[in-house]
N, C-alpha and C positions, 0 to 999 in steps of 0.2 A: 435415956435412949439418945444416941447421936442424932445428929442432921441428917437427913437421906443425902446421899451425892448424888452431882448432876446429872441430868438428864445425856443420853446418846447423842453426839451430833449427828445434824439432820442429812452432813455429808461427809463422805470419807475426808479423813486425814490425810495430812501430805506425806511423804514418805521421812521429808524431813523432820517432824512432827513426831513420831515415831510411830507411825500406824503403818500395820501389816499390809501392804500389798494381799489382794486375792488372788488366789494360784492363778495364775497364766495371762495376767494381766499384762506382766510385762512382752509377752511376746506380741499382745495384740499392740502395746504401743509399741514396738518398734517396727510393725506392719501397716501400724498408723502412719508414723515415721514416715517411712519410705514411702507410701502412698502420696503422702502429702511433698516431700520434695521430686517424686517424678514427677506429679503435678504440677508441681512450680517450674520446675526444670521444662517440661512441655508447651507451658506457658509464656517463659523466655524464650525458648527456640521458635515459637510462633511469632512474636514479636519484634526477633531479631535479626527478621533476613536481611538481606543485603540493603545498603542504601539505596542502591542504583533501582535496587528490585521496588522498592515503598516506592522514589520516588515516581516510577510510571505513570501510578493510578494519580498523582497529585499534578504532575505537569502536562496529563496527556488532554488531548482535544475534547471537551466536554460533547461535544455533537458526532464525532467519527470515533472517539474513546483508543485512537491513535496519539503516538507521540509527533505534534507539527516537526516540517521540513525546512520550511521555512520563518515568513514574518508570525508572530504569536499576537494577537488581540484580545482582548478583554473588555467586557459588558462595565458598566458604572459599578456594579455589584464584585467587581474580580473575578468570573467566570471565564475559561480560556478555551478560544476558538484559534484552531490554525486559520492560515488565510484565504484556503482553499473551501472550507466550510461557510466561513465567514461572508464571503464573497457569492457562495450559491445564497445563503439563508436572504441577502439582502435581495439576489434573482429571485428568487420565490417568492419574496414580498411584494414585488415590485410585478411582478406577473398576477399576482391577486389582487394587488391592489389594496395592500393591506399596508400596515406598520412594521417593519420587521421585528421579531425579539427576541430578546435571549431566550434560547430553549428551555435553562436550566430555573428563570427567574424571573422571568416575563416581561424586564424590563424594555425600554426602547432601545434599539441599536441602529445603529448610522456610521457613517465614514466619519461624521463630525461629532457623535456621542461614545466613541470606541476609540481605544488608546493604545500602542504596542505597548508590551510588556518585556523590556529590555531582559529585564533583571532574567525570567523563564526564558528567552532564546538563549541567554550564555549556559545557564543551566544545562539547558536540551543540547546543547552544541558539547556538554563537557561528559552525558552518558556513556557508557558504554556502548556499542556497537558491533557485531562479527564481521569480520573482512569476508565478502562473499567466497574468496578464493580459497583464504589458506585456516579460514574460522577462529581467525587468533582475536579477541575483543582491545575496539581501539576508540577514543574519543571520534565524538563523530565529527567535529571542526577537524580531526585528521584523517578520520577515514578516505576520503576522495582524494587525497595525495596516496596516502600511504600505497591505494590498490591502482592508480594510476602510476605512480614511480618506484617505490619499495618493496612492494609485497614479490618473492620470489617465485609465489604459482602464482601469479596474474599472467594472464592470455595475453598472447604476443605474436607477431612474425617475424617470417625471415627477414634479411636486411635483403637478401635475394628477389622481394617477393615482385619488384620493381621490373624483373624478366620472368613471371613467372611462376616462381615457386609458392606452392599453396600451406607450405606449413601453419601450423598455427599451435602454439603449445605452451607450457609454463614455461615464466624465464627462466628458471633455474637450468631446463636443458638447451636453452637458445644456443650457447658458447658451442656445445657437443653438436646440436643438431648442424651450423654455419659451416664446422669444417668438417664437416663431410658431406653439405649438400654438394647435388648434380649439376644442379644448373649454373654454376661459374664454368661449371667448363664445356657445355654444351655448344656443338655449331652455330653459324649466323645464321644458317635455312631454319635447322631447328627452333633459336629462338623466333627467327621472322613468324613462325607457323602461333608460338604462341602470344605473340605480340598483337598479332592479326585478332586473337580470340578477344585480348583484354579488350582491342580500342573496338569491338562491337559490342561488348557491354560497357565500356563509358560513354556510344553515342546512345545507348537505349536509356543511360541514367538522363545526361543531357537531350533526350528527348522528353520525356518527366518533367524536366523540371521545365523547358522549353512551355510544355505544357500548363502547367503550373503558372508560369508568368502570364500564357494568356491569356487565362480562368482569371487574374487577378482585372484584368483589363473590362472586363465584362463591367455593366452598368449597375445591376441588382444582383449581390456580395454581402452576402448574412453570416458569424460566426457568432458562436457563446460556447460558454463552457459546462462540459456536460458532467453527470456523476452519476454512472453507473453503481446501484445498490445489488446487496446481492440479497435472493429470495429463493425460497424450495417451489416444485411442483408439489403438485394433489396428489399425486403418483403412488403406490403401495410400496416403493422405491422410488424416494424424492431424490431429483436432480436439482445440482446448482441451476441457477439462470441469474442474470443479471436485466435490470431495467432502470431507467434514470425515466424523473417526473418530467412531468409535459413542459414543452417550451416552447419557445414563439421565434424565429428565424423567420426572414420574410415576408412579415405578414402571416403565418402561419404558424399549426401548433403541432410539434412534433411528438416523438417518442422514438428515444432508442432502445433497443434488447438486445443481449447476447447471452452467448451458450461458450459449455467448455467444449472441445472435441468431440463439436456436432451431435452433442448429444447423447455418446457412449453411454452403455449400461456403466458401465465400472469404469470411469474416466482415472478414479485414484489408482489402478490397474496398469495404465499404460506412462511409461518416460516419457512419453513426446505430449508434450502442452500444448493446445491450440485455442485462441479465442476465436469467436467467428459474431459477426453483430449483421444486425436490419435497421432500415429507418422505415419509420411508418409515418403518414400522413394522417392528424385526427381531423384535422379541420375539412370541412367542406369546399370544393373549385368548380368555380362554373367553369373554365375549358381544362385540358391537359396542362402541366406543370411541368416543364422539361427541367433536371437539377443535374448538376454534378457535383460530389461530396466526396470529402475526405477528412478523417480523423488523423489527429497529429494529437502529440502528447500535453498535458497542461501546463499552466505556468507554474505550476507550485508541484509537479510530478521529475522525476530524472527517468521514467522509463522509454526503452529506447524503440522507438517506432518509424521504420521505410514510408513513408508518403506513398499511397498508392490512389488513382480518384478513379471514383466508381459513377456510373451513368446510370439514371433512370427518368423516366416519366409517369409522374403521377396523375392518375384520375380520382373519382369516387368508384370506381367500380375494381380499378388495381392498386391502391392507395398502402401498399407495403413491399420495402424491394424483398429479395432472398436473402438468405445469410450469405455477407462475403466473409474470407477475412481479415480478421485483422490484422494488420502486415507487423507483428512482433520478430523482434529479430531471430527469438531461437525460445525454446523451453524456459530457460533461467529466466529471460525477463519474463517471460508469462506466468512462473511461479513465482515471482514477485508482486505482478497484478491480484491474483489469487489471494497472497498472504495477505494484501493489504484489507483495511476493513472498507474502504469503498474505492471505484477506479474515477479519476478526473481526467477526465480528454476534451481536449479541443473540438468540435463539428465544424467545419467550414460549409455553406451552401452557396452552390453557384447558380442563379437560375438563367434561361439561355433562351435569349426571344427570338424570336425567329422575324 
């Protein structure tokens, strides 16, 4: 009697081997196949975006989760704060009475334990960036020439405007709009009439600032820099609002708030952009407090804001002005305030003794 032959392997054979495939095997591997390289292929397209796109989340402000504008610092640990952040977290410390520290790692942070981070400004200066005009993407070290000198829809005037003429439009049609404006050939009366108009609003600017200088002259002259956060209502339809944490100007502890376009149901609804802010007094005054205030833009912001000062007298029993506003040039910079992840403004207090 022969030897029994061996036993069945306990797993299929390879094809090379020469074992049968089971019917339809091969179409599930090639549905294998395919599953598996759209998977990988999906896998690489996730990981593959843009440089400029990864590097955001790696260079932006660990505290505002913005990309800095300016100076860039950094905690003993590497953590990166723009200077505008930086600069509140150590107000904040210094108002509590605490130590300040890194948000991200609890270390200590100081003017003298925090170091710029050269290497991240050239970086962030070399992103990408859209031209607010013509949306073409440009290194942001050239951005502010490019939309100040080059870009062909950058907002412009006439060369006229100097009699007058209120144009104002992309350069591209400047050359078309010049020769054919009116006013090169307009009468003496004629321009005398609009001459008249201009030097009553250049004494109303040089009354402002007239102003301004003499507010600076005053004895008690408090300023810091504020940062407007943004926060929902309770609302069953939440509104933006904006408020920055308590601060201390003159012996005193403030609070500012603002609102978008006073509040509108549907502000995302309307073109026209409006901030409008209050100052509120928390601290307690045994007599009346006479101030005058104004907000101006921060040192580490480019948004562009008209100086306007507003009057009030605070008590304990009226200790909040109304919403003024805030004197932005036009929608564009206000959708800019908006887009950002928080607003830094300047508060000046003037108080006024009598």
């Amino acid at each position: 009697m022969g030897r029994p032959g061996p036993p069945p392997p306990a797993y299929p054979l390879s094809a090379g081997a020469g074992a049968r495939a089971p019917i339809g095997s091969g179409r599930r591997a090639d549905q294998g196949a395919a599953a598996a390289a759209a998977a990988a292929e999906a896998a690489a397209a996730a990981g593959s975006g843009k440089l400029e796109e990864r590097l955001y989340s790696v260079l932006c402000c660990t505290v505002c989760l913005d990309l800095p504008k300016a100076s860039v610092y950094q905690c003993t640990n590497g953590h990166l704060m723009c200077a505008g952040c930086f600069i509140h977290l150590l107000a904040d410390a210094r108002l509590k009475e605490e130590q300040a520290t890194c948000p991200n790692c609890r270390c200590e942070i100081s003017k003298s334990l925090c170091c710029r981070n050269l290497a991240v400004e050239k970086a962030v200066s070399e992103l990408p960036s859209e031209c607010g005009f013509c949306l073409r993407p440009f290194p942001r070290s050239l951005l502010e020439r490019h939309q100040k000198e080059e870009c062909q829809d950058r907002v412009t005037q006439c060369k006229y405007k100097r009699i007058g003429c209120p144009w104002h439009g992309p350069f591209h049609e400047l050359t078309v709009h010049e020769a054919a404006c009116a006013h090169p050939t307009k009468t003496g009366n004629e321009l005398m009439e609009i001459l008249d108009e201009m030097d009553q609003s250049h004494r109303k600017e040089m009354q402002l600032y007239n102003s301004i200088f003499s507010l600076l002259s005053f004895e008690k002259i408090g300023y810091t820099e504020v940062q407007f956060r943004p926060y929902r209502t309770d609302d069953f339809i939440t509104r933006l609002y904006y408020e920055t944490p308590r601060f201390t100007v003159l012996s005193q502890t403030w609070v500012l708030k603002a609102r978008v376009n006073d509040s509108e149901r549907n502000p995302n609804l309307s073109c026209k952009r409006t901030l409008s802010f209050q100052l509120l007094l928390k601290s307690k005054v045994t007599a009346p407090l006479e101030c005058s205030f104004l907000l101006l833009k921060g040192p580490y912001d480019d948004v562009k804001i008209s100086p306007v000062i507003y009057h009030f007298v605070f008590t304990n029993d009226s200790n909040e002005t109304d919403y003024v506003p805030l004197p932005i040039v036009d929608s564009v910079e206000c959708n800019k305030l908006l887009a950002a992840k928080n607003i830094n403004l300047r508060l000046f207090l003037f108080q006024i003794q009598k």
